[in-house]
Every structure is written in C-alpha cells, then in structure tokens.
GUKEBA-200021 format. One line per field, with one value per atom (N, C-alpha, C, O): residue number from 1; residue in three letters; atom name; z, x, y. Coordinates in steps of 0.02 Angstrom, whole numbers, plus 32768, in hexadecimal, padded with zeros to 4 digits. Atoms other than C-alpha are relative to their C-alpha. Layout:
N
drengu NUM|...
keba ALA|...
torza CA|...
z Z|...
x X|...
y Y|...
This chain:
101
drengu 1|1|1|1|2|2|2|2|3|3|3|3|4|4|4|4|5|5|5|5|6|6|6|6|7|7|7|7|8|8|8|8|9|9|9|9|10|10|10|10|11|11|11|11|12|12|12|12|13|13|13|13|14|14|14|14|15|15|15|15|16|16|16|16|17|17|17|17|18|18|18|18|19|19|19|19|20|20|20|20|21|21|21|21|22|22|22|22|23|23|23|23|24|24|24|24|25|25|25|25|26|26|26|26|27|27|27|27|28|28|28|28|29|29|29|29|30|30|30|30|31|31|31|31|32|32|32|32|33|33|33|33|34|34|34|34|35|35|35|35|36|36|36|36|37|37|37|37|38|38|38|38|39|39|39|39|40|40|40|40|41|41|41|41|42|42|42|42|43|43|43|43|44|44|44|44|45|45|45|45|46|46|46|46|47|47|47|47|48|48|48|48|49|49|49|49|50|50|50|50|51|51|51|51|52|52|52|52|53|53|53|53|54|54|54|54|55|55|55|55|56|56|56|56|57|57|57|57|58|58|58|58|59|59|59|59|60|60|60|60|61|61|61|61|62|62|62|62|63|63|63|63|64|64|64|64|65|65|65|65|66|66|66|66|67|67|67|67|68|68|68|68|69|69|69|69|70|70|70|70|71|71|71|71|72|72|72|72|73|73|73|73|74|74|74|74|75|75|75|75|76|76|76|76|77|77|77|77|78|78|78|78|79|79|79|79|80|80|80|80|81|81|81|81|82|82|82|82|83|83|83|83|84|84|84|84|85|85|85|85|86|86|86|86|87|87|87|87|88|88|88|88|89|89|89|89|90|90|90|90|91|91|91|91|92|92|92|92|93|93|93|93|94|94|94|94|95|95|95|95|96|96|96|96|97|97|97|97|98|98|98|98|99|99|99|99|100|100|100|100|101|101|101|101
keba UNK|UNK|UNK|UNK|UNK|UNK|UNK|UNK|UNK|UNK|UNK|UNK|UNK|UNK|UNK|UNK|UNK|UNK|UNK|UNK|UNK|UNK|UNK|UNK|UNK|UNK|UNK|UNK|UNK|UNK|UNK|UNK|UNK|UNK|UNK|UNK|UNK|UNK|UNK|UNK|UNK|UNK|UNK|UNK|UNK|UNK|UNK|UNK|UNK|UNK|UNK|UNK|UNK|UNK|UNK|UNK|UNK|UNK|UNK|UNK|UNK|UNK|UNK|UNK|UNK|UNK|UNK|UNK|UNK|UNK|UNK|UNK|UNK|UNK|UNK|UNK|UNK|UNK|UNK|UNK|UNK|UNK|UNK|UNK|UNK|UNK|UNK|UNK|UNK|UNK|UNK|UNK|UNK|UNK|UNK|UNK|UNK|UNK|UNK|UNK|UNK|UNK|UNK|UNK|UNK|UNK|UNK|UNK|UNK|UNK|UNK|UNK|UNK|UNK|UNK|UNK|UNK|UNK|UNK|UNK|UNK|UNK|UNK|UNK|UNK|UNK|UNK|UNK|UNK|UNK|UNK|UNK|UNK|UNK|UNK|UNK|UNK|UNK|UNK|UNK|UNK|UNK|UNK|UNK|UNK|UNK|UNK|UNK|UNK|UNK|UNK|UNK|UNK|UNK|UNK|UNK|UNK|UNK|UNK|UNK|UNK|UNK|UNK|UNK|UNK|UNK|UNK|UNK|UNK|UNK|UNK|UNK|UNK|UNK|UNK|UNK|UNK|UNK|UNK|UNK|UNK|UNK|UNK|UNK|UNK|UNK|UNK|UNK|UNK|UNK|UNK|UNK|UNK|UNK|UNK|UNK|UNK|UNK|UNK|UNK|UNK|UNK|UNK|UNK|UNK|UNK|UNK|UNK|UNK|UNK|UNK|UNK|UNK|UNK|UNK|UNK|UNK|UNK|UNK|UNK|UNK|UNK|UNK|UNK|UNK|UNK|UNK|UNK|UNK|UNK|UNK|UNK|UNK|UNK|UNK|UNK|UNK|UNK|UNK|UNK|UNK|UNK|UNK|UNK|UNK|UNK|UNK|UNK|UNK|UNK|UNK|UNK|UNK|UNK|UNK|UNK|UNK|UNK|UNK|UNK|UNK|UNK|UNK|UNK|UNK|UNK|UNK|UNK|UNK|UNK|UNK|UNK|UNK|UNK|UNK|UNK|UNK|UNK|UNK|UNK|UNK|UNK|UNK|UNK|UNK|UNK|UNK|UNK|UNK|UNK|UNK|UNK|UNK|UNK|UNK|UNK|UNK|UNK|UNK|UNK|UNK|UNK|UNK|UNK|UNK|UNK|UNK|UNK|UNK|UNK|UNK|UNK|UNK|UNK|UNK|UNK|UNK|UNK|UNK|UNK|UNK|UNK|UNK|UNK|UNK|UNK|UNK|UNK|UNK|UNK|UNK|UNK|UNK|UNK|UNK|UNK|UNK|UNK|UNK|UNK|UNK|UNK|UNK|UNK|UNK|UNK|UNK|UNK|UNK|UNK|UNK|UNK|UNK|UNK|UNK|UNK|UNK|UNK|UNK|UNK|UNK|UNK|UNK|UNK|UNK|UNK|UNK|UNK|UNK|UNK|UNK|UNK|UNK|UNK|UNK|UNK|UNK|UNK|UNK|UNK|UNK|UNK|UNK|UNK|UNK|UNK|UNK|UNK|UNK|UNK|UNK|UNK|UNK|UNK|UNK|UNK|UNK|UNK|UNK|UNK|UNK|UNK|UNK|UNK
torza N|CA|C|O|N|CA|C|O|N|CA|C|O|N|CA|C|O|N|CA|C|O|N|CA|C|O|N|CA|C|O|N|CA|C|O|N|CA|C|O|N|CA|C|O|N|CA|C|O|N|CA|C|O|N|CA|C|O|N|CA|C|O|N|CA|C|O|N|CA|C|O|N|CA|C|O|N|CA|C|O|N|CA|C|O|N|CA|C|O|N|CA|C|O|N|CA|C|O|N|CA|C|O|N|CA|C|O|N|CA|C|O|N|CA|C|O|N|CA|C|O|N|CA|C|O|N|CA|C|O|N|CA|C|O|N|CA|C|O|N|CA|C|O|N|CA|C|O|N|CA|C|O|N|CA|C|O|N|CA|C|O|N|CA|C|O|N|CA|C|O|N|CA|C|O|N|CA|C|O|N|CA|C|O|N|CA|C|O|N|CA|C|O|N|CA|C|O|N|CA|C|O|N|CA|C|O|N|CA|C|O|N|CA|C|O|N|CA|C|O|N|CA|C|O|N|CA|C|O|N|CA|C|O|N|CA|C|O|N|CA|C|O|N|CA|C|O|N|CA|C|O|N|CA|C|O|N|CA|C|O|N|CA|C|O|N|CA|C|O|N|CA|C|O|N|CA|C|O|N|CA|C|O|N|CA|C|O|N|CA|C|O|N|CA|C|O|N|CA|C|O|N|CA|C|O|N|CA|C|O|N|CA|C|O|N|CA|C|O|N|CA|C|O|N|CA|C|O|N|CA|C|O|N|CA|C|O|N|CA|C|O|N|CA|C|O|N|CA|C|O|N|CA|C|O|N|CA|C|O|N|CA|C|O|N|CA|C|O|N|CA|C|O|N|CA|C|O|N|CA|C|O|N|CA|C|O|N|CA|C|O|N|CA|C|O|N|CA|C|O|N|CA|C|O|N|CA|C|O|N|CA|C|O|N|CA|C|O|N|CA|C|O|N|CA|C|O|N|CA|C|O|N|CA|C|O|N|CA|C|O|N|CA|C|O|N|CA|C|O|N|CA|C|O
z 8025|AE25|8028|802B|7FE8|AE86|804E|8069|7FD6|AF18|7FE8|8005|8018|AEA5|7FF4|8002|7FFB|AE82|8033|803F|7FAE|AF2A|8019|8030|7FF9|AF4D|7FD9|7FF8|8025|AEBE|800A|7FFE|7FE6|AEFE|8033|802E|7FC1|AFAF|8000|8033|7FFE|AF7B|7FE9|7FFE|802A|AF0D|803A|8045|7FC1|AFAB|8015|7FFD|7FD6|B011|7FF3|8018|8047|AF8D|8018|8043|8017|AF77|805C|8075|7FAE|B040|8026|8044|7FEE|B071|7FDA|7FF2|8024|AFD9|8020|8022|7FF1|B021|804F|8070|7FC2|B0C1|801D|804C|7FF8|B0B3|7FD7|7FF7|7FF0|B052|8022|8034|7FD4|B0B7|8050|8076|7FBA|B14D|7FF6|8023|8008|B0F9|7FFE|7FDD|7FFA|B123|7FF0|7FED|8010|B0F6|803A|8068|7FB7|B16B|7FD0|7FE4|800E|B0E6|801B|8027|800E|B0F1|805C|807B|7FD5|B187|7FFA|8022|8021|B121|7FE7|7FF5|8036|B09B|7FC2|7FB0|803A|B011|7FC5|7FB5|8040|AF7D|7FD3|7FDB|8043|AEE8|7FE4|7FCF|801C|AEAC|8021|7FF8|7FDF|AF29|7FF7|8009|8013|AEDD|7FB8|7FA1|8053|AE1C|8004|7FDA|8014|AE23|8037|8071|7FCE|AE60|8031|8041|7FA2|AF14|7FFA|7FDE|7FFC|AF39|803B|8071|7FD2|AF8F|7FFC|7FD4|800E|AFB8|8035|8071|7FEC|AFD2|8011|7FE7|7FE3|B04B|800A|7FF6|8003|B07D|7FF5|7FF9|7FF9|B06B|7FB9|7F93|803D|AFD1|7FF8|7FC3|800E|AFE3|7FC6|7F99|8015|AFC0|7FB4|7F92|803C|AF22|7FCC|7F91|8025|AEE2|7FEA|7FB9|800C|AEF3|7FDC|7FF4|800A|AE91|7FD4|7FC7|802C|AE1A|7FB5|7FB4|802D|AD68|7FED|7FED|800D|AD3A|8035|803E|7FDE|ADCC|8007|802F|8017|AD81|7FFF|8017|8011|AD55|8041|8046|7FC5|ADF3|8047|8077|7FAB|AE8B|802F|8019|7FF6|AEF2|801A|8028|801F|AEF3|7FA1|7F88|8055|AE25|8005|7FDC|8007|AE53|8013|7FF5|7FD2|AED3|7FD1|7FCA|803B|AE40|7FCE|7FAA|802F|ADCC|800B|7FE4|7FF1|AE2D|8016|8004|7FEA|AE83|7FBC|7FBA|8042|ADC3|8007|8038|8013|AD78|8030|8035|7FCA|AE09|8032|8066|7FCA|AE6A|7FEA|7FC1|8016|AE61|802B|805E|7FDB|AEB2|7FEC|7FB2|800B|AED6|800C|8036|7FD8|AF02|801C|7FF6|7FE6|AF75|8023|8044|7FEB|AFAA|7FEB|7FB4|7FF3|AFDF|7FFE|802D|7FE8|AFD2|803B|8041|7FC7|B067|8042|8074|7FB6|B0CF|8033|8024|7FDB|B173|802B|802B|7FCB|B203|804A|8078|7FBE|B281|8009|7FE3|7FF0|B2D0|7FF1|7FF1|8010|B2A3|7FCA|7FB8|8041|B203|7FCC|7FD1|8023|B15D|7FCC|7FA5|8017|B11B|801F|800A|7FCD|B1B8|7FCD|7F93|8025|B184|8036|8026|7FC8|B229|7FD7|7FDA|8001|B1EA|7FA1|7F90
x 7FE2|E6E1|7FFB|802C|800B|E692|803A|804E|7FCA|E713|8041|8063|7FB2|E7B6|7FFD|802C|7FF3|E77A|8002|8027|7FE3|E773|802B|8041|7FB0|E80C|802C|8054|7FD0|E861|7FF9|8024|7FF9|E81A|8025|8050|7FEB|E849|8039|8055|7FBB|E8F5|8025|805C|7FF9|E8FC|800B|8045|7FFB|E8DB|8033|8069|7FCB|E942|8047|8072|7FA5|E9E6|7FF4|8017|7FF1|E9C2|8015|804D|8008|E99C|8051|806F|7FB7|EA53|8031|8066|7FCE|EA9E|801C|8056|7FF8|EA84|800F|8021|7FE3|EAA7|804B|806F|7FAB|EB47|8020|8043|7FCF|EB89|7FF7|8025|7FF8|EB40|802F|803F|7FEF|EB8B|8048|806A|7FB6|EC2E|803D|8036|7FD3|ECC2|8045|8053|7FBB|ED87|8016|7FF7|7FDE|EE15|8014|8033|7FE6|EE26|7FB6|7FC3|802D|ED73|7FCF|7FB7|802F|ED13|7FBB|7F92|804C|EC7F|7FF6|801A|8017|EC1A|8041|8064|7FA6|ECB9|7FCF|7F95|8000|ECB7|8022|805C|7FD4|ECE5|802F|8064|7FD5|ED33|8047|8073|7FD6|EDBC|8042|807C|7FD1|EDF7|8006|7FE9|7FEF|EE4B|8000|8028|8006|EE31|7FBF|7FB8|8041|ED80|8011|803F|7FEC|ED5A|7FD5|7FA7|801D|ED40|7FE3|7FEE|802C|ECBE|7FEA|7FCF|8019|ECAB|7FD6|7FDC|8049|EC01|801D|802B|7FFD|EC2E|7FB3|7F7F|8037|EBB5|7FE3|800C|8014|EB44|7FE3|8000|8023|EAD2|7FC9|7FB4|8021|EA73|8022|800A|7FE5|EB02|8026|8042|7FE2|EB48|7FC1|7FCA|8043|EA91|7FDA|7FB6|8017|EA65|7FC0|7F9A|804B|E9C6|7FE6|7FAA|8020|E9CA|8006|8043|7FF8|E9CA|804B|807D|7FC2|EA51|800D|7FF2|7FE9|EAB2|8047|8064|7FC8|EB39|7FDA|7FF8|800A|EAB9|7FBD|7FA5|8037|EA33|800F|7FEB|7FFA|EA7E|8016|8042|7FF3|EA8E|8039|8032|7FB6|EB38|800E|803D|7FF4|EB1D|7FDA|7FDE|803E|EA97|8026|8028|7FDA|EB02|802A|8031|7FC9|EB87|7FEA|8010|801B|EB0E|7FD9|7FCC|8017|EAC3|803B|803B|7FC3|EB72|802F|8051|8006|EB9C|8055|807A|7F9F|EC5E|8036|806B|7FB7|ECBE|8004|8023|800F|EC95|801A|7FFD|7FEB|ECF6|7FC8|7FE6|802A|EC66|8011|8011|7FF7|EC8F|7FDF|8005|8027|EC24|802A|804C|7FC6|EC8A|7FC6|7FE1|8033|EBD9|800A|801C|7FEF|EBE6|7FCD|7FA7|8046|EB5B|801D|8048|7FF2|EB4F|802A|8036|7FCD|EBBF|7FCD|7F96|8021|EB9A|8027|8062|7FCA|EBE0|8009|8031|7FFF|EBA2|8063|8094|7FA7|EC53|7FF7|8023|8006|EBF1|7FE2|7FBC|8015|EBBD|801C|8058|7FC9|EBF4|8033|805D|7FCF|EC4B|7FF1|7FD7|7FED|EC70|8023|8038|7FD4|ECBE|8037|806E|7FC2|ED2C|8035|8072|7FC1|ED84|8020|8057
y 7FC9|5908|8041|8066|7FB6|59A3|7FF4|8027|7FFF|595E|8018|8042|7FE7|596C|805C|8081|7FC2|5A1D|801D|804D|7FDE|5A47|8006|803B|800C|59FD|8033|8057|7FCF|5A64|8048|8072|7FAD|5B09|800E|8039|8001|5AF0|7FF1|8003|7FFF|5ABD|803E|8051|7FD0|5B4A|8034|8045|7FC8|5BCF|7FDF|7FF0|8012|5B71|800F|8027|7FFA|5B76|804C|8065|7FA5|5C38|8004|8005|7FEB|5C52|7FF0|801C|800A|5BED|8025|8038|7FD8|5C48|8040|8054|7FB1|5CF2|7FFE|802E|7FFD|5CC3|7FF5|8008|8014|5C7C|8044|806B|7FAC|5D21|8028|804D|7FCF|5D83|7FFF|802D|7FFB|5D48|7FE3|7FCC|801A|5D15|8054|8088|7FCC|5D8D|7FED|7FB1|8004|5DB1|801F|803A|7FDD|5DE7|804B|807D|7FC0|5E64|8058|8093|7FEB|5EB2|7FF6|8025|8013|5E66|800F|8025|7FEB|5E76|7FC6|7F96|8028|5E11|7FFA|8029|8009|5DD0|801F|8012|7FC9|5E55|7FCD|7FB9|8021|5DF3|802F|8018|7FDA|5E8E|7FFB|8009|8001|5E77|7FC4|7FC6|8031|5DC6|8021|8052|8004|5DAB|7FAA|7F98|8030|5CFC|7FE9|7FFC|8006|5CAC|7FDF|7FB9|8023|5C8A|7FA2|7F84|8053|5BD1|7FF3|800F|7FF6|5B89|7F98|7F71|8070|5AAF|8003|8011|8038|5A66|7FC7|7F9D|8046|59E0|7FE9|8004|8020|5962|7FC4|7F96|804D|58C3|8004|802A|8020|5887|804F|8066|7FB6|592E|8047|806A|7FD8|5996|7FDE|8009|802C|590E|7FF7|7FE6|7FEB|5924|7FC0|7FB9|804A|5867|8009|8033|8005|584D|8034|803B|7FE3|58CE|7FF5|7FFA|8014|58A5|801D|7FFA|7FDE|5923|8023|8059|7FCC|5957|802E|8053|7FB8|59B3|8035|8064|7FD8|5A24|8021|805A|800D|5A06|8005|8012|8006|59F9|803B|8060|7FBE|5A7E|8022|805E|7FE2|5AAA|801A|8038|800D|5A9F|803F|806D|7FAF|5B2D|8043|8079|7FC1|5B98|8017|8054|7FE3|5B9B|8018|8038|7FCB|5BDF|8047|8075|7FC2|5C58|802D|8068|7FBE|5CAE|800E|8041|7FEC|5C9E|8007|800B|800D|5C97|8007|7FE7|7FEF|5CEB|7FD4|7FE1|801D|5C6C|7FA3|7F80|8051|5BAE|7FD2|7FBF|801B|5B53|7FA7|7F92|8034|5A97|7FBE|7FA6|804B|59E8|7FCC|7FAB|8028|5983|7FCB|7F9F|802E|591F|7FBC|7FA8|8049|586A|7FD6|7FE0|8015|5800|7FBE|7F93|802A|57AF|8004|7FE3|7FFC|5802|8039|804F|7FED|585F|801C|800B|7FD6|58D6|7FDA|7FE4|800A|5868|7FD3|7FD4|8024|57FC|7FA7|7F7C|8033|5767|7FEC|8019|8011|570B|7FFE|8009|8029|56D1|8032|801B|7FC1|577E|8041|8075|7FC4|57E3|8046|8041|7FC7|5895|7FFD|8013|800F|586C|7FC6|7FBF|801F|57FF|800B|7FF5
C-alpha cells in the first residue's frame, strides 16, 4: 500500500510538472508566446498519444484517472483534452503496435 501512495504522489508532480511545461513552452503564430485562451472562442485541443501509460491501463476508473483524464481537469473547460493511448503500442519501428505504421 505505502508503494501505491508513492506512486500516486509522484505521478501527481509529474502530471502538474509536464502540465506547466507544455503551456509554458507552447506558442501561436499569432502570439509567439504561451497560448492565451482568451484569444480562441472555441477550446484549444490537445491529443494524448501514446502506449498503456497514456490509455491509463490498470487503473480502476480511467476515464477519470489517467493522466490525460487529469490534464483535462486541471487546464479546465477551454481546453478539449483527448486520450488517443494504445495499450500496447510503441514509437519504436518494431513490435506488435508500431505508431510507424
């Protein structure tokens, strides 16, 4: 048990830590800054590709668990956040659900 809570803190930083890194370092051709939500009228979209990590293999509820399910509750309504996670797939060019091919 005192492992899963570890696990759930350390995922927890991690989620926030990629959150803020990816807006911060996400830019427009209108802005060349951090994206202003104020600037859209319809939310910005955002797909969680990926393997069994990003599809939230193994969590009881991962509609509501996985961390794409998290990122979309923390950047909160303006934000279309999507899970496109595969279990089992992979970036390498080999194995049994390449993203190459």
């Amino acid at each position: 048990m005192k492992e899963y809570k570890w696990f759930k803190k350390t995922f927890a930083v991690a989620l926030c830590i990629s959150a803020m890194a990816m807006l911060t370092s996400c830019s427009t051709s209108r802005t060349n800054g951090p994206i202003r939500e104020a600037d859209y009228r319809t939310p910005l979209r955002v797909a969680c590709v990926g393997d069994s990590i990003t599809y939230g293999f193994g969590f009881k509820d991962r509609e509501h668990d996985s961390y794409p399910a998290k990122l979309a509750a923390m950047l909160g309504p303006n934000w279309d956040v999507r899970n496109f996670g595969v279990n089992g797939a992979t970036a390498l060019k080999e194995g049994k659900r390449p993203y190459w091919l």
